[in-house]
N, C-alpha and C positions, 0 to 999 in steps of 0.2 A: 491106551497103553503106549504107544507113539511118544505123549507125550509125558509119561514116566518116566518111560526109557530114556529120553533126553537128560529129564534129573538125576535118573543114576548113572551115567557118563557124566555127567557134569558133577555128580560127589566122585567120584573114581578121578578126575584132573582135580580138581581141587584139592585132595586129599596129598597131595605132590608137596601143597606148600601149607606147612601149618601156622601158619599167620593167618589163612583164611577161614579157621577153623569156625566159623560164625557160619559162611556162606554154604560151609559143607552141611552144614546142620541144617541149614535152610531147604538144601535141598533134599536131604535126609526125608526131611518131614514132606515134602513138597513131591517125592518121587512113591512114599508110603499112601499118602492121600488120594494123587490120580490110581495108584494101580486098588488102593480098596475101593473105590469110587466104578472104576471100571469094571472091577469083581460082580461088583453089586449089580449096577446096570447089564453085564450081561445075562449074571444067572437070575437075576427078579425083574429084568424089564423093566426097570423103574431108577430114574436118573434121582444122585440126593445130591443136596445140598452140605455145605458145611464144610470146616476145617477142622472139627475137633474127631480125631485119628479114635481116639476109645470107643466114641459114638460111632463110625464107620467101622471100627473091627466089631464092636458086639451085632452091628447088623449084620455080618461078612458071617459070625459067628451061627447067627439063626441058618443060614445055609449051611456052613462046612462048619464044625464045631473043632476042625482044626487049626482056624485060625484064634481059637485060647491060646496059643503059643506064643502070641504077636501080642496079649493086649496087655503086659506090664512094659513092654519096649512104647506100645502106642501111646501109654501116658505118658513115658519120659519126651517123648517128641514132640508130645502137644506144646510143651512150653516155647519150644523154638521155631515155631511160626512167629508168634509176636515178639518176641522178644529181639529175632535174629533180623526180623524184618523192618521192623520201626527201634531202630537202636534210642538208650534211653540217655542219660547224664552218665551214668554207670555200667559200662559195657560188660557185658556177659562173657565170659570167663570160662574156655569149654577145651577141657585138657586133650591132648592126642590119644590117649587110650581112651577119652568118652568119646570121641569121633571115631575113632577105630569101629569101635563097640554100636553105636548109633549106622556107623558104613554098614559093618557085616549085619544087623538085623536089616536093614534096607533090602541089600544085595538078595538076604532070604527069600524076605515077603514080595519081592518084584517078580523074582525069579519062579518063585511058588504059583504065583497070581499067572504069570505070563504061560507058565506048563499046563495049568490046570486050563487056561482059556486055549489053549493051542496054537500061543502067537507066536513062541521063542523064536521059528523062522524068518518070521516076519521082521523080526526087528532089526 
């Protein structure tokens, strides 16, 4: 969670300059990832693998069936792991309200993940 936390401080500056709006998203995806990752591992004991965010929320889902709320945002995310990370000829195109909107699901589901595990003072 540690290192979540890191990605969503790091969308929260970035989010300053919308020229970086690729980086924000990266980290978007990247701050969603470790905290469903960390969800999982601690309530199933059991570390996964992988970057695709639908596949780690409907896991997240077999425990807490609250996190349905998260898995049409965790597809929109999925794309901008690769996309945001390995830039193509054609660069990806990501407006300041779909960053906005990609920020606040993050902030949610970090936030959500950090209460339920009892870390928020930790961080």
């Amino acid at each position: 969670m540690n290192a979540a936390y890191d990605d969503y401080r790091a969308v929260e500056l970035l989010r300053q300059d919308s020229t970086l709006n690729n980086m924000t998203a990266f980290h978007c995806q990247q701050c969603a990832e470790k905290s469903l990752k960390g969800y999982i591992l601690a309530k199933d004991n059991q570390p996964v693998d992988g970057h695709n965010l639908t596949w780690l929320c409907k896991r997240a889902i077999r425990i807490d069936e609250r996190f349905t709320q998260w898995l049409d945002e965790s597809a929109a995310l999925n794309k901008f792991y690769i996309e945001t990370r390995y830039p193509t000829d054609i660069p990806t195109e990501i407006s300041d309200e779909e960053t906005a909107r990609l920020a606040e699901m993050t902030r949610q589901l970090f936030f959500y993940v950090a209460e339920e595990l009892g870390v928020v003072e930790q961080l």
